[in-house]
BALO-95249 format. One record per residue (C-alpha): residue in three letters; chain; x, y, z. Coordinates in Angstrom, 3 decimals. Example, Ala and Ser with C-alpha at 12.3 -4.5 7.8 and 13.67 -1.06 7.14 Angstrom:
2
R r c x y z
R ALA A 12.300 -4.500 7.800
R SER A 13.670 -1.060 7.140
This chain:
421
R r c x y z
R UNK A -27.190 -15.354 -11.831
R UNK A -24.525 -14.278 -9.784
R UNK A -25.613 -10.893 -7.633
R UNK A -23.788 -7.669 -8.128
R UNK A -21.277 -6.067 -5.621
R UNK A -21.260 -2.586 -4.025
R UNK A -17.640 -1.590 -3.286
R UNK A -17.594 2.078 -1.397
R UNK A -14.040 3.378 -2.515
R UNK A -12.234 6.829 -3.752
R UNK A -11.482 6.737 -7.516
R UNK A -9.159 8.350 -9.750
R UNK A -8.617 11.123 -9.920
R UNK A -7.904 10.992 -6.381
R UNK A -4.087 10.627 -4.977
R UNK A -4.365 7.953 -3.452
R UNK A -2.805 4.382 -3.975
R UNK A -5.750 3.255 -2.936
R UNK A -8.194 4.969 -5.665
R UNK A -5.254 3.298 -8.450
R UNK A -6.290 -0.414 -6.875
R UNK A -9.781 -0.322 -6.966
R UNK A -9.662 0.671 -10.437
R UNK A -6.960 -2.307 -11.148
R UNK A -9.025 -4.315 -10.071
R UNK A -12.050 -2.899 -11.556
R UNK A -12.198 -5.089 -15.096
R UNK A -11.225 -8.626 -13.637
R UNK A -13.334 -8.668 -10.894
R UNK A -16.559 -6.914 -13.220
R UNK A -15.730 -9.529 -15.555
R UNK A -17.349 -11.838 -12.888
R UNK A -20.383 -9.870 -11.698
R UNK A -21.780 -6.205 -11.822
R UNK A -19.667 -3.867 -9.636
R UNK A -21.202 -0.351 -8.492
R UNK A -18.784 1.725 -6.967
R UNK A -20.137 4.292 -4.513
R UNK A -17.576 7.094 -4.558
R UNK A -17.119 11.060 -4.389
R UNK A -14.864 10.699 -7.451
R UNK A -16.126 11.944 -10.779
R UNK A -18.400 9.481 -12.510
R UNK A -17.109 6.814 -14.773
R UNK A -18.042 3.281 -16.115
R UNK A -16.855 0.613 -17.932
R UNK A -18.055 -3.126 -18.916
R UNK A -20.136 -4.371 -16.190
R UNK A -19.552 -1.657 -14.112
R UNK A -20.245 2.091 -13.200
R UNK A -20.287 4.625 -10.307
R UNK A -22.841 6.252 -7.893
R UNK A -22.553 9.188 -5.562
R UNK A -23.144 8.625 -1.967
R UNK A -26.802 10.260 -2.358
R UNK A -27.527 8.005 -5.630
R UNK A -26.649 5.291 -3.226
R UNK A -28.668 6.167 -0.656
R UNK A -32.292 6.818 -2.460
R UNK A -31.228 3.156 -4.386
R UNK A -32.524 0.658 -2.101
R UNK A -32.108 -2.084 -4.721
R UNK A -28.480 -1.583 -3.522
R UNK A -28.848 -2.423 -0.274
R UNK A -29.331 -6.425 -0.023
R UNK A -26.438 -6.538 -2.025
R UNK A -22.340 -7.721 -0.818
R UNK A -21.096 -4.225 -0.057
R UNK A -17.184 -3.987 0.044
R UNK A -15.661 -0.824 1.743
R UNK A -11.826 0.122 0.935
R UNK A -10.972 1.565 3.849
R UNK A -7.459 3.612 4.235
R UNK A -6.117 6.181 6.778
R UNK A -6.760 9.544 5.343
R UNK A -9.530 11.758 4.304
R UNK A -10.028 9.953 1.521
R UNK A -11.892 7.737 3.276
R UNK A -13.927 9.580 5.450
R UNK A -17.129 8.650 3.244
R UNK A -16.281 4.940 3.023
R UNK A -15.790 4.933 6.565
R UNK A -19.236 6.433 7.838
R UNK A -21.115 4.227 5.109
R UNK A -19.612 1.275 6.682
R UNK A -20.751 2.152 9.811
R UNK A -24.427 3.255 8.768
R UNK A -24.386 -0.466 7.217
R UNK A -21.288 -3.061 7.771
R UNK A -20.396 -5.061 5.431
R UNK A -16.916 -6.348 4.409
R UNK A -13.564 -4.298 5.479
R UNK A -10.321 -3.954 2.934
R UNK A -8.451 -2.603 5.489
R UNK A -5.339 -1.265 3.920
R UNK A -3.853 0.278 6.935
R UNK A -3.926 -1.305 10.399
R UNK A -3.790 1.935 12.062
R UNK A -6.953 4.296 11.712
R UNK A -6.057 6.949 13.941
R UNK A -5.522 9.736 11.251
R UNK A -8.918 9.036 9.679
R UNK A -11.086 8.278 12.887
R UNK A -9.590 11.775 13.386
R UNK A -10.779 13.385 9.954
R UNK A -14.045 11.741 10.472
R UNK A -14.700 13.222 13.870
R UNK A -12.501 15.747 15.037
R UNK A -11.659 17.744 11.732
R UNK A -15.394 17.766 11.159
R UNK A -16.332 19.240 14.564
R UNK A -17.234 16.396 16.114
R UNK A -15.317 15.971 19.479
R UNK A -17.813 14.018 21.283
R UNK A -17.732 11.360 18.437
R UNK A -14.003 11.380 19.018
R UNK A -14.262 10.863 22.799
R UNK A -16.992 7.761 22.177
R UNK A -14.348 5.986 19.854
R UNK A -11.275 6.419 22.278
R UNK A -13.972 5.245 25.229
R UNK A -15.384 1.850 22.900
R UNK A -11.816 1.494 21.854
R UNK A -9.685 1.411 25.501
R UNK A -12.512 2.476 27.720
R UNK A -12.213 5.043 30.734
R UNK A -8.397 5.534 29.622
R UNK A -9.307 6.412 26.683
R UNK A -12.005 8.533 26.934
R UNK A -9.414 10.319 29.186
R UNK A -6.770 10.486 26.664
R UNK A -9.656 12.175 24.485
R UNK A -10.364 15.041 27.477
R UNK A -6.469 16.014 28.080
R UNK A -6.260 16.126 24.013
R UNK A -9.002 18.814 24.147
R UNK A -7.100 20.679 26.908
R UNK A -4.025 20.578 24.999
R UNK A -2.432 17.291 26.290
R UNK A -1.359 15.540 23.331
R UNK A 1.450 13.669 21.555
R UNK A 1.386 13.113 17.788
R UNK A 3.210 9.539 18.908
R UNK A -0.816 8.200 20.118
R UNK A -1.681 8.386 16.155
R UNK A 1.091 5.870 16.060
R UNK A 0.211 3.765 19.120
R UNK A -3.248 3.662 19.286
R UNK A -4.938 2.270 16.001
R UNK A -8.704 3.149 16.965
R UNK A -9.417 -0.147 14.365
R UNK A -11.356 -2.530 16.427
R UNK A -14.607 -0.434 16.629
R UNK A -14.979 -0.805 12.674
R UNK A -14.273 -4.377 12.567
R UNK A -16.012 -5.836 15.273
R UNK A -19.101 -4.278 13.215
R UNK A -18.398 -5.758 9.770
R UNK A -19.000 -8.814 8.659
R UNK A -15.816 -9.823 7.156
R UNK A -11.947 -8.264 7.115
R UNK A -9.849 -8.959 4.133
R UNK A -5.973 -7.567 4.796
R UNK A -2.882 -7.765 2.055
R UNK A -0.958 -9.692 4.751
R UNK A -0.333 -12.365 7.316
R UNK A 1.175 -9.573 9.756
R UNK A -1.853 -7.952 9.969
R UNK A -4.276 -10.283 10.227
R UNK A -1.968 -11.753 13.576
R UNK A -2.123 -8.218 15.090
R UNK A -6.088 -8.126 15.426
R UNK A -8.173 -9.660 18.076
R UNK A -9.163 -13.165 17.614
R UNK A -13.058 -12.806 17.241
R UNK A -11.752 -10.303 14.158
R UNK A -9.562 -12.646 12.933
R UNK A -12.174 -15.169 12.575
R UNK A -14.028 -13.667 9.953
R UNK A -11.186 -12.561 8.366
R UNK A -8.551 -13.543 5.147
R UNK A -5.834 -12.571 3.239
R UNK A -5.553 -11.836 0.220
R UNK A -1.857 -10.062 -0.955
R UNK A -1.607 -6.975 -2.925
R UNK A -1.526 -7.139 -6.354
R UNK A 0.444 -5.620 -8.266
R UNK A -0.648 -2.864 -11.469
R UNK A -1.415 -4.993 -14.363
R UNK A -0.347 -2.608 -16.450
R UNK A 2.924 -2.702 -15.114
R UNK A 3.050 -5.404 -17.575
R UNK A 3.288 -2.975 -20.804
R UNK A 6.754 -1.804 -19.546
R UNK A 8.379 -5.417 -19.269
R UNK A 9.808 -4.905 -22.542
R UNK A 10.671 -1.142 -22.385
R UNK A 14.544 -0.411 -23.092
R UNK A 16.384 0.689 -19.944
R UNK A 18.678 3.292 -22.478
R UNK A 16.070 4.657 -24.047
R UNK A 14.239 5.113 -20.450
R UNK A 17.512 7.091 -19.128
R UNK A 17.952 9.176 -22.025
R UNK A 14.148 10.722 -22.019
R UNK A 15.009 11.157 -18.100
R UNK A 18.185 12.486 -18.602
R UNK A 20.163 10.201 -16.469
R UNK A 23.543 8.733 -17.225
R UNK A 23.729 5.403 -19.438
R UNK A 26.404 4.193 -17.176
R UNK A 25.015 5.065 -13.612
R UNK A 24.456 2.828 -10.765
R UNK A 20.551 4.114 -10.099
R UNK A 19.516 3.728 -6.707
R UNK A 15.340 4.393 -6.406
R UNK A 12.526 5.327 -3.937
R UNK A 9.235 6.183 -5.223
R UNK A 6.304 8.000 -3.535
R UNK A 5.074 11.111 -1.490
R UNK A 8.337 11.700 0.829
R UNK A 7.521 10.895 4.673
R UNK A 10.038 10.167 7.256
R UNK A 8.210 6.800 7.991
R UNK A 9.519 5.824 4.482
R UNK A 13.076 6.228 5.664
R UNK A 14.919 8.160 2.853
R UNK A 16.988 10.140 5.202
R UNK A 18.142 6.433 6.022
R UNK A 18.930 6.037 2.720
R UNK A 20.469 9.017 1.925
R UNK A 22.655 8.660 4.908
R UNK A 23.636 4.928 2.906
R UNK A 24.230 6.554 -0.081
R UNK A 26.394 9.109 1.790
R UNK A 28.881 6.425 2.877
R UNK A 29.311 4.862 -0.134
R UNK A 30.248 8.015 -2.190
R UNK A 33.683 7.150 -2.642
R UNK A 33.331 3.560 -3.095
R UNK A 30.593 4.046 -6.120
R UNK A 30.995 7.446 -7.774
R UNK A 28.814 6.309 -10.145
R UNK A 25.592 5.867 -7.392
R UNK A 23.106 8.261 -8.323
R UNK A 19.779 8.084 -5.821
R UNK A 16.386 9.387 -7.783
R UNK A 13.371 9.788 -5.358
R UNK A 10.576 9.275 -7.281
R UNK A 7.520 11.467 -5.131
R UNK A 5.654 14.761 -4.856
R UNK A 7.833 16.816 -1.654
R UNK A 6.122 17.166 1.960
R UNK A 6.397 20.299 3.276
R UNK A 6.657 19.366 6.804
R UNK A 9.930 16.723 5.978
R UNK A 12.474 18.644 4.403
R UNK A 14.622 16.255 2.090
R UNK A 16.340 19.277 0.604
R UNK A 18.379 19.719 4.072
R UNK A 18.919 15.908 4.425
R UNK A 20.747 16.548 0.912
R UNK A 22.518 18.915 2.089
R UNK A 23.831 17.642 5.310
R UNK A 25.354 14.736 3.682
R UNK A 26.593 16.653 0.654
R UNK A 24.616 14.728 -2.048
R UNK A 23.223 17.409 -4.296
R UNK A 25.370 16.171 -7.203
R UNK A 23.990 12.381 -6.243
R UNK A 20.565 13.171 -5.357
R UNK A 17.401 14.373 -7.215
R UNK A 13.950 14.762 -6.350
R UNK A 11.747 14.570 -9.076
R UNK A 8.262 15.975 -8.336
R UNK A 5.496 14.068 -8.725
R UNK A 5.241 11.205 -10.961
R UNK A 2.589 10.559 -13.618
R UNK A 2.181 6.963 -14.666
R UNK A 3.708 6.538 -17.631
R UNK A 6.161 8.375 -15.657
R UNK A 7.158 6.220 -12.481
R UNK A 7.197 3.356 -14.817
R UNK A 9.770 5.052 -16.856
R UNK A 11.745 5.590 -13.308
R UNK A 11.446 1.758 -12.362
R UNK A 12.412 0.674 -15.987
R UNK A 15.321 2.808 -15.607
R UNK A 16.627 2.173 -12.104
R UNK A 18.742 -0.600 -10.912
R UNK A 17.686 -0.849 -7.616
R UNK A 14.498 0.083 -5.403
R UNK A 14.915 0.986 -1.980
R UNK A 11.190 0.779 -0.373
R UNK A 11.558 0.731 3.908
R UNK A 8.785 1.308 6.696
R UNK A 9.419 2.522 9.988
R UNK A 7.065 3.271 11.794
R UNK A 4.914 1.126 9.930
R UNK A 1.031 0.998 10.220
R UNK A 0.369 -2.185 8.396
R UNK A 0.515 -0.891 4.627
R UNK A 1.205 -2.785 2.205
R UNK A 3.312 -1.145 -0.537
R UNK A 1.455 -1.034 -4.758
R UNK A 4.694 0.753 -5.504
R UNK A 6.929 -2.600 -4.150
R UNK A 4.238 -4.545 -6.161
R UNK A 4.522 -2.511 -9.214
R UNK A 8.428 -2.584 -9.210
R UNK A 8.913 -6.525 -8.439
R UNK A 6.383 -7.366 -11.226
R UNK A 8.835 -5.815 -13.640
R UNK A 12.056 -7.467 -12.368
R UNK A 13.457 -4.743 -10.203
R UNK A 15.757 -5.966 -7.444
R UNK A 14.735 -4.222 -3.861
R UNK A 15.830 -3.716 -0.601
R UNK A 13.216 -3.909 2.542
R UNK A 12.803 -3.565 6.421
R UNK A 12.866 -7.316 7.466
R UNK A 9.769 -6.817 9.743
R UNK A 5.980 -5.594 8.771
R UNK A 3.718 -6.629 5.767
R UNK A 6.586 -6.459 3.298
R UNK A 8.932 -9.034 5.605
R UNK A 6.366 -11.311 3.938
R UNK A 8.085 -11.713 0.428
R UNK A 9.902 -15.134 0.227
R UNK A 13.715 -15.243 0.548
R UNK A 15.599 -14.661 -2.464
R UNK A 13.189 -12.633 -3.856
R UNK A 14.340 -8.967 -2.069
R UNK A 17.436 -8.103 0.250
R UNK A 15.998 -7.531 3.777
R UNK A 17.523 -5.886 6.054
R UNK A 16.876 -4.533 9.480
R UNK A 16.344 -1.514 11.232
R UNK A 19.494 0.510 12.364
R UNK A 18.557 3.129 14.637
R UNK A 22.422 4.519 14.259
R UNK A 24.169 4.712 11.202
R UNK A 22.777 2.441 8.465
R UNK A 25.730 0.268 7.560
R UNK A 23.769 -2.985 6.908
R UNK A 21.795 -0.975 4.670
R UNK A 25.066 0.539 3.159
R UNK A 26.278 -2.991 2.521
R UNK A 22.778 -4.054 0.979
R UNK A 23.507 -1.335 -1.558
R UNK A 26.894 -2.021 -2.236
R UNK A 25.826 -6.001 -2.675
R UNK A 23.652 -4.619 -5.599
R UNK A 26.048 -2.088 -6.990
R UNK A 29.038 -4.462 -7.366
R UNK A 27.128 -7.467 -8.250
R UNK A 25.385 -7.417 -11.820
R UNK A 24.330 -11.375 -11.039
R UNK A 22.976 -10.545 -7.814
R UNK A 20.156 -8.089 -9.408
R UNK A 19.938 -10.515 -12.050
R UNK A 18.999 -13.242 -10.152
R UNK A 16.813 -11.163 -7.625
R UNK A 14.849 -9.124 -10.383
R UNK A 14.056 -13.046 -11.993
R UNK A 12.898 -14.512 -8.886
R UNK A 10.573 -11.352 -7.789
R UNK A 9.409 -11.324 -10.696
R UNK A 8.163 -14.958 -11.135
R UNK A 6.802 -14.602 -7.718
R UNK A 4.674 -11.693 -8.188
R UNK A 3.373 -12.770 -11.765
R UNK A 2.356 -16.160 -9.820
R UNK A 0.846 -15.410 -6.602
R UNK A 0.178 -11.581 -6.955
R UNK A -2.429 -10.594 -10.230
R UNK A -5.650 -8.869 -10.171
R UNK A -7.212 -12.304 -10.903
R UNK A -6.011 -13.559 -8.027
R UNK A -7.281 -10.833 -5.937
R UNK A -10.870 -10.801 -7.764
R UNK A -11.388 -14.252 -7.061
R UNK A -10.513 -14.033 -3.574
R UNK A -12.834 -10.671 -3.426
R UNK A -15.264 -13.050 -4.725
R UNK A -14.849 -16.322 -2.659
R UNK A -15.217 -14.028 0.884
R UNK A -18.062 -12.293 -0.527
R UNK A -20.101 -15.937 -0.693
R UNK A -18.941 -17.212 1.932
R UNK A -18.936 -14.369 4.274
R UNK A -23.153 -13.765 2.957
R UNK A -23.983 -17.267 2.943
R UNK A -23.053 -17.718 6.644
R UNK A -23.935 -14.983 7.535
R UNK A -22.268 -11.617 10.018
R UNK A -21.533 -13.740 12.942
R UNK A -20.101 -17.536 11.288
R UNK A -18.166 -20.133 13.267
R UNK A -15.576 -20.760 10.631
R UNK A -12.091 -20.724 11.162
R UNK A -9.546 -18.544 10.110
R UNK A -10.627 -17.824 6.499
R UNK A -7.536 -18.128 4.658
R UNK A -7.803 -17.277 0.714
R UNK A -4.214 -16.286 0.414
R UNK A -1.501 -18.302 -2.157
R UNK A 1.630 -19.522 -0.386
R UNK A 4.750 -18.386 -1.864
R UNK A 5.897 -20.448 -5.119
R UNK A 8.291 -19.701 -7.319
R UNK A 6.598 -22.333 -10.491
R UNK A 5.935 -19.761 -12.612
R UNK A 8.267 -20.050 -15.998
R UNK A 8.495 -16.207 -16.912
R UNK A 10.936 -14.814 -19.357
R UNK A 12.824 -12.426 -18.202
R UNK A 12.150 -8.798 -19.542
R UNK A 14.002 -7.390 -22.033
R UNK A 16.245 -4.049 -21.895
R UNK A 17.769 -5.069 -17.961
């Protein structure tokens, strides 16, 4: 009898790309053992699994002998997940590299400044705990978020790390990376419903023209994700494509105004924002669209579910050619690299795509084939599963190697392309 899992993690209805993987992965890997999920989200079940509070969790002590998982990501979200982990370590899906923003949420936000001071000391010792003093007089940059992770504390106490990418996994300290592995991000199974959805019959419930170039970039708008840089792309090639429409695909931040980045390039009649996206929405958008543009910069070690999402279903995209995403095998997405002045390689990355029907042909095929054969929620529940023995049989502190669960690239899988492209 295999034993159950405990997996600490936010759920739907919760925003959070994060809360959407667990519950991918939710069936496939309960279809191997009992799952309880520990989470603040409203209760829910399904076959072989089902959901406790934090408090049902903690006056369950049948629970604790068990694997515990904890999805750990760099918001508020998390906050729960993140103290449970440290009350009792177990394995780490870290999702982000950098923890600054929810160390910060965990501590800070909830009035605790002296638990903020201890992490910055453990973390970079008497520097930091200095850096934690000036920030209380006032001395602060919002650039430390970016430079200093505050990650190491958490995974020096758990007894495994599992990250979506080899990037990652090179950027932590070698006692981490020892009890450590890989496995990628899948991508939405359901994602798979759409491969057969009609790209004309997608435009006209979206209201976008039949014979449009569609450029697209999905998710909550932050500068990191670089749409003024694509905007700015777009811009230039106005005259060359007047048929280049660019659809962003996310809910608008109120402290990044894309409605002035419109504006200063003079792209309101080529540029819409469309709100937040629903499922059965965005998957409309990416059956639709011709293109994805999905860049990082800064990054923090994410890896991308909407990337996933819109490979699986044949849609050619263009990428940073550093961080987690860099990963993805040539010939499968355009890569290109950061411009800190005007984005002309960018520019010409779009135009490659726009003029060249074979060129998204061939790209859409081979990311496609690559994420059906080395990306799936099966793949990802049996590596959640092959850590989780090996990690308890050895115990916290093994003397393994690199634990490496991850598939190398391959391009075997025989797919049919999707109809309506």
């Amino acid at each position: 009898m295999v034993d159950p899992i405990v997996v600490f993690s936010p759920l739907p209805p919760a925003k959070s790309g994060i809360a959407d993987y667990m519950l991918e992965l939710l069936p496939t890997l309960s279809a191997q053992r009992e799952v309880v999920v520990v989470t603040e989200s409203p209760p829910a079940s399904g076959d072989n699994w089902r959901t406790v509070t934090p408090e049902q969790y903690r006056g369950d002590t049948a629970l604790a002998p068990l694997p515990h998982f904890y999805q750990i990501g760099n918001n508020a979200d998390h906050v729960f997940v993140y103290r449970a982990c440290r009350e009792r370590p177990g394995i780490v899906v870290q999702h982000d590299f950098n923890l600054h923003y929810l160390v910060e949420d965990a501590t800070l936000v909830a009035g605790d400044l002296a638990g903020y001071r201890r992490i910055l000391e453990e973390e970079y010792g008497e520097s930091g705990a200095t850096l934690a003093d000036l920030r209380q007089l006032g001395v602060f940059s919002e650039a430390q978020k970016l430079t200093l992770g505050l990650n190491t504390h958490l995974l020096r106490e758990a007894r495994g790390v599992i990250v979506h990418s080899r990037w990652v996994q090179e950027r932590l300290p070698a006692d981490i990376q020892a009890r450590s592995t890989v496995i990628q991000h899948h991508f939405a199974p359901q994602a798979l419903a759409y491969e057969d959805a009609s790209r004309a019959e997608a435009r006209a419930a979206l209201g976008i023209d039949q014979d449009a170039f569609v450029l697209l970039a999905l998710g909550y708008i932050t500068p990191p994700k670089q749409v003024q840089a694509a905007l700015a792309a777009v811009a230039m090639l106005r005259d060359r494509h007047p048929q280049l429409q660019f659809v962003v695909g996310g809910q608008r931040n109120p402290g990044f105004d894309i409605d002035a980045v419109i504006r200063q390039h003079q792209l309101e009649d080529r540029a819409r924002i469309t709100g937040y996206l629903d499922e059965a929405a965005f998957f409309r958008h990416i059956v639709a669209a011709d293109a994805l543009v999905n860049l990082r910069y800064p990054t923090v070690g994410e890896s991308s579910g909407t990337l996933a999402r819109s490979l699986a279903l044949g849609l050619p995209a263009i990428i940073h050619n550093f961080g987690p995403a860099s990963e993805l095998p040539e010939g499968t997405v355009l890569k290109v690299p950061l411009e800190l002045g005007p984005p002309t390689r960018l520019a010409a990355a779009i135009d490659s795509l726009a003029s060249n029907a074979a060129l998204r042909a061939a790209l859409g095929e081979a990311a496609r084939d690559y994420m059906l054969a080395n990306r799936s929620v099966a793949l990802s529940a049996e590596g959640y599963n092959a850590f989780s023995d090996l990690i308890y049989g050895l115990g916290p502190r093994h003397d393994a190697n690199v634990v490496s669960l991850s598939r190398k690239p391959s391009h075997e899988y025989q797919g049919t392309r999707r109809k309506g492209r």
